[in-house]
RODO-2510 file (C-alpha; in nm, 4 decimals, decimal comma):
residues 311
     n   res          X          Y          Z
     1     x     1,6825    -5,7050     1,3676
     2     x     1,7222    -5,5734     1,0219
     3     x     1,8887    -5,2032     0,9890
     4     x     1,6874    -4,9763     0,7643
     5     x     2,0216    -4,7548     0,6970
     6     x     1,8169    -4,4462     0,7504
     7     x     1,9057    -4,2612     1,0426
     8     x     1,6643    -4,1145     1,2999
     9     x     1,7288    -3,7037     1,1904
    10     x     1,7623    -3,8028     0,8395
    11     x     1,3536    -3,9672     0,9083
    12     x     1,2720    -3,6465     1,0885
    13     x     1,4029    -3,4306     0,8121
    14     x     1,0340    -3,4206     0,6224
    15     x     0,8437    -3,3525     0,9553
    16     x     1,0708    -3,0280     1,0337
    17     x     1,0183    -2,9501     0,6863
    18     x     0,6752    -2,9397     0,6977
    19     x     0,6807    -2,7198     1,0084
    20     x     0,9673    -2,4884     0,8612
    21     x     0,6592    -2,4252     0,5953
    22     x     0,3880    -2,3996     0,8082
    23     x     0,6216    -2,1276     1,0100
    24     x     0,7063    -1,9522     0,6907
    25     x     0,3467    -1,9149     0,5554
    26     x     0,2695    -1,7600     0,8954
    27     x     0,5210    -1,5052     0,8894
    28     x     0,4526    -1,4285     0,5426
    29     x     0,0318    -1,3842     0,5846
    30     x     0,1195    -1,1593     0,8972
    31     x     0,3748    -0,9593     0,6856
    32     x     0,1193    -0,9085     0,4311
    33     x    -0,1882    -0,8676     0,6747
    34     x     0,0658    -0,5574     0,7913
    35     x     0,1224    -0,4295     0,4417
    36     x    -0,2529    -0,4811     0,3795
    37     x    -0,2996    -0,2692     0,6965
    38     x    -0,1410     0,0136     0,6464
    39     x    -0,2385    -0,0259     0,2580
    40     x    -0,5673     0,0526     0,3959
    41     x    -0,5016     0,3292     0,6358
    42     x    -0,3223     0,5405     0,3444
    43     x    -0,6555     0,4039     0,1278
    44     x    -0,9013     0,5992     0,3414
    45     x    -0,6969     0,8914     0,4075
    46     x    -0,6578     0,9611     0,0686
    47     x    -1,0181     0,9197    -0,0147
    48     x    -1,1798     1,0881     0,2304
    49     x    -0,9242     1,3670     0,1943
    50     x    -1,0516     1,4376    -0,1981
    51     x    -1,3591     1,6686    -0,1182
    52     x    -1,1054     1,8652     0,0669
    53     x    -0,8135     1,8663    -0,1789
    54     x    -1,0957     1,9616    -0,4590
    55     x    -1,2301     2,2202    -0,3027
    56     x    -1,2630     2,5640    -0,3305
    57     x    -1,0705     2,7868    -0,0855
    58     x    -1,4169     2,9491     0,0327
    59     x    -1,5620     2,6134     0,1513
    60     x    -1,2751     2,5310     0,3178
    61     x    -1,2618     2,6256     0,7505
    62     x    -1,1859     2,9512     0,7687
    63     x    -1,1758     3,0469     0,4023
    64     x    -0,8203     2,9183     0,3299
    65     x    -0,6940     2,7030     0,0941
    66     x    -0,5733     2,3405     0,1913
    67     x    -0,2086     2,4026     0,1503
    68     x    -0,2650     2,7359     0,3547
    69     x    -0,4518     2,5398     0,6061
    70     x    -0,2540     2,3008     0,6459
    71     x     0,1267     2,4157     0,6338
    72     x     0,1282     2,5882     0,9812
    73     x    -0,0206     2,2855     1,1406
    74     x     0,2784     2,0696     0,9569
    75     x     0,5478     2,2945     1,0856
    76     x     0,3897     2,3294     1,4571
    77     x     0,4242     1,9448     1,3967
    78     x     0,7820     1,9249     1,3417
    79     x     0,8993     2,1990     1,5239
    80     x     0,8326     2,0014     1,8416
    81     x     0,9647     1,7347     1,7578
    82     x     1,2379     1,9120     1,6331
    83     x     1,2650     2,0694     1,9825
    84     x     1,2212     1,6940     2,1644
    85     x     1,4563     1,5353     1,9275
    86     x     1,7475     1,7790     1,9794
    87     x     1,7300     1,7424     2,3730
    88     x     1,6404     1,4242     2,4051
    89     x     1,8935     1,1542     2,1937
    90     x     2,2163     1,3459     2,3948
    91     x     2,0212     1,2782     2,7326
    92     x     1,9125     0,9232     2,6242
    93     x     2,2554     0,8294     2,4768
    94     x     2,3865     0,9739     2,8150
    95     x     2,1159     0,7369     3,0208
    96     x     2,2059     0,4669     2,8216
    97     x     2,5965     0,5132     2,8402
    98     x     2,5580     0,5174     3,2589
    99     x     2,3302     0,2186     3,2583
   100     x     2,5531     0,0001     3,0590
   101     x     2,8973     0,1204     3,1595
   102     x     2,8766     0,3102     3,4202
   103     x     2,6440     0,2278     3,6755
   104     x     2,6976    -0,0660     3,9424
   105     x     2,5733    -0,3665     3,8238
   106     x     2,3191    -0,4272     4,1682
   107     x     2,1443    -0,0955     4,0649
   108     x     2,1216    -0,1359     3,6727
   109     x     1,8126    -0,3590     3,6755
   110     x     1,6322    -0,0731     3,9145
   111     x     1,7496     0,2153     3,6651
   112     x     1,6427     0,0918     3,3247
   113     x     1,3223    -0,0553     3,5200
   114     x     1,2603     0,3214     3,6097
   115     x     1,3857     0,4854     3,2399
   116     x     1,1725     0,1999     3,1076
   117     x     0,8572     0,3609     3,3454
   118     x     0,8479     0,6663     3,1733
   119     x     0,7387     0,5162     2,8678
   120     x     0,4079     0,3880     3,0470
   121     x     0,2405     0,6481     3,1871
   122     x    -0,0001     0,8204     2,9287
   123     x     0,0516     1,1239     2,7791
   124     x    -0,2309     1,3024     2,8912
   125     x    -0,0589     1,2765     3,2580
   126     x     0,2324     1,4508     3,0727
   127     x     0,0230     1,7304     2,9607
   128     x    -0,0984     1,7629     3,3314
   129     x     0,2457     1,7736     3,4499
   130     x     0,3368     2,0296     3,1992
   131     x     0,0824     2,2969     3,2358
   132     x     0,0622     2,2840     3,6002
   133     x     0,4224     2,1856     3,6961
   134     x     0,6957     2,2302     3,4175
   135     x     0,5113     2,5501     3,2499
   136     x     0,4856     2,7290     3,5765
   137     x     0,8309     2,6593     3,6865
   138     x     0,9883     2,7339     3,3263
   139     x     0,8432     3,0891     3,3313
   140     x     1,1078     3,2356     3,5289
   141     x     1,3823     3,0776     3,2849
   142     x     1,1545     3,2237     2,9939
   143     x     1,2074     3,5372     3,1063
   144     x     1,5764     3,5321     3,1286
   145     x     1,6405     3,4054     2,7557
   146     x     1,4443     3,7131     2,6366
   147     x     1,6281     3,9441     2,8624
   148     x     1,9718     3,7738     2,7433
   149     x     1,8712     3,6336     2,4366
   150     x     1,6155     3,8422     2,2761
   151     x     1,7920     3,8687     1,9605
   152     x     1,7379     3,5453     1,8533
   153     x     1,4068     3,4508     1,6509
   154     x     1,4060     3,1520     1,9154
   155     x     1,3712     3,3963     2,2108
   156     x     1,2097     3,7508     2,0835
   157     x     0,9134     3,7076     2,3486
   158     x     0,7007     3,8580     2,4683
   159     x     0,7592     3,5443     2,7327
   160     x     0,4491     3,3959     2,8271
   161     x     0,3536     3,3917     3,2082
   162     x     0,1622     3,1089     3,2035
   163     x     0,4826     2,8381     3,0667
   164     x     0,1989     2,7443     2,7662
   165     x     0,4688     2,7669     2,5038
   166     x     0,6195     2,5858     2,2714
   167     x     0,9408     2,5338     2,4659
   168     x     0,7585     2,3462     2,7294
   169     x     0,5458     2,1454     2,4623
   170     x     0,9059     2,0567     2,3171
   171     x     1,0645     1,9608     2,7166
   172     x     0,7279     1,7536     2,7633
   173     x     0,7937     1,5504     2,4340
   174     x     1,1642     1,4986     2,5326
   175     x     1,0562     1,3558     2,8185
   176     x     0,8442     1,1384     2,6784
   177     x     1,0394     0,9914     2,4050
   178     x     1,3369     0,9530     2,6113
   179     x     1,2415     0,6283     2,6981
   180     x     1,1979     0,5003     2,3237
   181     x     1,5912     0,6563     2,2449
   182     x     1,7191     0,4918     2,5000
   183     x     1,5585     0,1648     2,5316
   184     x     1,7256     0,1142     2,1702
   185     x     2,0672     0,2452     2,2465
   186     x     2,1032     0,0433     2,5665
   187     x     2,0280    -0,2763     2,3844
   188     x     2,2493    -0,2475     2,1440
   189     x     2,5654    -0,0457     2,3779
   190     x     2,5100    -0,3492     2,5554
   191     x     2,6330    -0,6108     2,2776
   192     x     2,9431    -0,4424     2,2068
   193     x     3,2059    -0,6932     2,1999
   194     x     3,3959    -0,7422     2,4930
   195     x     3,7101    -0,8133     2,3378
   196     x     3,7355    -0,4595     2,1845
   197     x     3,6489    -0,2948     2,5505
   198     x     3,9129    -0,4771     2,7081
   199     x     4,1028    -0,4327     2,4098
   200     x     4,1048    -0,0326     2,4171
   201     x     4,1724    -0,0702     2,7777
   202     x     4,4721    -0,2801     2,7583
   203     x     4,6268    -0,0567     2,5430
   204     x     4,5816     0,2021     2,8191
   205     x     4,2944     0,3962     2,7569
   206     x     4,0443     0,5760     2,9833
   207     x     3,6771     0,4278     3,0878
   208     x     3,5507     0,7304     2,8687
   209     x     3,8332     0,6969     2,5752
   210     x     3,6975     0,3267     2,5581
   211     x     3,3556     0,4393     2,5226
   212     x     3,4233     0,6599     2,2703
   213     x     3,6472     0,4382     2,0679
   214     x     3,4579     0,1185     2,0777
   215     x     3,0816     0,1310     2,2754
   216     x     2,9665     0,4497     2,0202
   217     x     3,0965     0,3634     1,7062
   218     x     3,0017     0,0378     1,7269
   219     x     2,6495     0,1623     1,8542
   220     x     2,6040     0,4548     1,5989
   221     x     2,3455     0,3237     1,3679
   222     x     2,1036     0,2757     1,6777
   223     x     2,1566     0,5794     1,8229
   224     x     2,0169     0,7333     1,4629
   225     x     1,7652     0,4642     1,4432
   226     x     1,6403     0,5237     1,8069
   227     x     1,6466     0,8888     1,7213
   228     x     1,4555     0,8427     1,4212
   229     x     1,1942     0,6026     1,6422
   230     x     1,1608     0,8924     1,8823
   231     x     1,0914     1,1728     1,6099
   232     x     0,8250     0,9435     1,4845
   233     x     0,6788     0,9276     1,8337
   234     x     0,6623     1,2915     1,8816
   235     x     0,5364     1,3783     1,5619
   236     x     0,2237     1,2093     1,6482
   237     x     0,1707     1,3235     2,0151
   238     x    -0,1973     1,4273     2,0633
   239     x    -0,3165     1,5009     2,4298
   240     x     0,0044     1,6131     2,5630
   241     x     0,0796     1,9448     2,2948
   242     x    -0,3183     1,9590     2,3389
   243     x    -0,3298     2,0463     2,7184
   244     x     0,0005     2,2227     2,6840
   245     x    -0,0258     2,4775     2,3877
   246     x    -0,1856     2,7800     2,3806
   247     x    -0,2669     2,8104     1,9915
   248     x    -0,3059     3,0819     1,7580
   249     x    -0,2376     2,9350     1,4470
   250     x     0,0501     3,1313     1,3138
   251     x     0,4139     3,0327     1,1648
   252     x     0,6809     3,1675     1,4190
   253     x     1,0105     3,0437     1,5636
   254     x     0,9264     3,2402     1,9032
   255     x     0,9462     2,9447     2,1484
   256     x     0,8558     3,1320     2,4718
   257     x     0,5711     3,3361     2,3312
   258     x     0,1870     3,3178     2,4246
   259     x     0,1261     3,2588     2,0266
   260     x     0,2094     2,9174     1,9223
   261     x     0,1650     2,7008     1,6102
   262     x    -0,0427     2,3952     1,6413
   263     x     0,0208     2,1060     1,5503
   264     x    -0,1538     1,8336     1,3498
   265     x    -0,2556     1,5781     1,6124
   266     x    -0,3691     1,8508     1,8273
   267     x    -0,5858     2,0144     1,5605
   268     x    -0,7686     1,7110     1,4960
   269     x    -0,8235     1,6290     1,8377
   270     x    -0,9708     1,9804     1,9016
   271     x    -1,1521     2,0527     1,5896
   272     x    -1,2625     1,6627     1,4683
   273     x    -1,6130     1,6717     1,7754
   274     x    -1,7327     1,9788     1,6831
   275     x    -1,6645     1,9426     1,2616
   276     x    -1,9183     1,8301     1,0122
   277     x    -1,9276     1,7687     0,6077
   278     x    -1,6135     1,9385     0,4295
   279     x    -1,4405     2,0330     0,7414
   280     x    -1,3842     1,6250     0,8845
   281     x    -1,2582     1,5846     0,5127
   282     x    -1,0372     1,8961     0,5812
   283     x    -0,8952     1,7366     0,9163
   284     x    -0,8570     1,3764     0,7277
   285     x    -0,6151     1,5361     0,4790
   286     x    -0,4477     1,6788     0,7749
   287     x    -0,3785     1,3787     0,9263
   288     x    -0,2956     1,2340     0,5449
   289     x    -0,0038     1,4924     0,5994
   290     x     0,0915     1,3850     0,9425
   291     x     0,1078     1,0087     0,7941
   292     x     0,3091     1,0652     0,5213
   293     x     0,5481     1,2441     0,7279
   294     x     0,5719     0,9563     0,9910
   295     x     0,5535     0,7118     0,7050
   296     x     0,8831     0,8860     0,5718
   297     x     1,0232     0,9511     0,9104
   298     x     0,9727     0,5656     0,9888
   299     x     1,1537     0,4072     0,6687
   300     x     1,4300     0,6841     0,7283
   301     x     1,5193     0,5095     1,0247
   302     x     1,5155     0,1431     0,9067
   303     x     1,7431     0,2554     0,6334
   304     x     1,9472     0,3955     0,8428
   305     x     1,9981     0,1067     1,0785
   306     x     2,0109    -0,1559     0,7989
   307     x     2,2706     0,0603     0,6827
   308     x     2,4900    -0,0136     1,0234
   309     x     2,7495    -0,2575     1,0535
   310     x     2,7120    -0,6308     1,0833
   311     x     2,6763    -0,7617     1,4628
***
């Protein structure tokens, strides 16, 4: 039998080269058909937000002008997450921490199945849970912090007896985005290399002087990067600050008061049925707001984790 001299991977060399193309193209039409996509999105918003932006404050919903319309709605908007974001990545970091260095290994799989749970159940059950459960209950601790802590724009009251605040809208969120945080900080406390755990320890360090040597430097840029995920999350909550809040459309730092600012999700989703003509183009520049700030919020966070060290 006569020997070709070609071996058998150097004749499959041009048939995995035509798939490594094939694979490539595909990966590169679905990065553009994403680019394309949110192309788009920003496309309409901005043209069906022009009426609004061009028009006069009298023909605008309740005789403001867009900027004055608009700007309580946008800091409503981040205060809660503000709120959710501040309670939540030292609880998820916490969950995350137990799970993957703490916990014994034959309940692990149940725990993160559970923390992983809370991420499925829609958020309109949330806002349920908050105005008839958490708001209720909160009322009582309402009424301390304006006894103790009055002087504080955070606390001034009057506290609300019904638990409709913004505090609970805020303890809601937290719950919700927990998940999110954690999910991303468990994966990645998780890879931490082995060698410098057992390192630390050798060298006769505590279970918690390890962890705070090794597991949470090494794990830093995900804990901003889940962070980051979980602000954009709450920023965009709809149903759950809807069922919760009791508005009134005013800038205030009171977080236990009856008046609360809205926010922009929950505007739209109150106002958009009943709106017609320039006040649907009012709402669309709204939520033109609300996407640029998610859009920034977003990139923030895959800076910041590109930004991390090398795995």
């Amino acid at each position: 039998m006569k020997a070709t001299g070609v071996s058998p991977l150097a004749a499959a060399g041009p048939r995995r080269r035509w798939g490594d193309r094939v694979f490539s193209n595909l990966a590169l039409a679905a990065g553009v058909t994403i680019l394309a996509l949110l192309a788009g999105v920003a496309l309409f918003l901005v043209i069906e937000s022009l009426p609004a932006i061009g028009a006069a404050p009298s023909e605008l919903p309740d005789g403001k002008s867009l900027v004055d319309y608009i700007a309580p709605l946008a800091f409503g908007t981040v205060l809660a997450a503000a709120i959710a974001i501040l309670l939540a990545v030292p609880l998820a970091v916490a969950v995350a921490l137990f799970i993957t260095h703490v916990a014994p290994r034959r309940i692990v799989g149940a725990l993160s199945f559970l923390v992983d749970l809370l991420a499925a159940i829609p958020s309109i059950i949330y806002g349920l849970w908050g105005i008839f459960v958490l708001g209720p209950a909160a009322v009582p601790a309402m009424r301390w912090l304006e006894e103790n802590l009055g002087f504080l724009p955070f606390f001034q009251g009057p506290a609300s007896v019904t638990g409709r605040t913004m505090l609970v809208a805020g303890l809601v969120l937290t719950v919700m985005i927990l998940p999110i945080v954690s999910a991303v900080c468990r994966e990645v406390f998780s890879q931490t290399p082995r060698k410098l755990q057992e390192g630390a320890l050798a060298l006769g360090a505590t279970r918690w002087e390890m962890i705070r040597m090794t597991v949470l430097p090494f794990g830093r840029s995900s804990i901003v990067g889940g962070a980051m995920l979980g602000l954009g999350r709450a920023l965009g909550e709809t149903m759950a600050v809807t069922i919760i809040l009791s508005v009134s459309g005013i800038v205030t730092f009171n977080l236990i008061s009856q008046a609360n600012p809205s926010t922009i999700a929950a505007n739209i989703a109150l106002d958009f049925p009943e709106s017609s003509g320039l006040a649907v183009n009012t709402l669309i520049a709204s939520g033109l707001v609300l996407f640029a700030i998610t859009l920034v919020t977003n990139l923030a966070a895959r800076a910041i984790v590109a930004r991390g060290p090398a795995r």
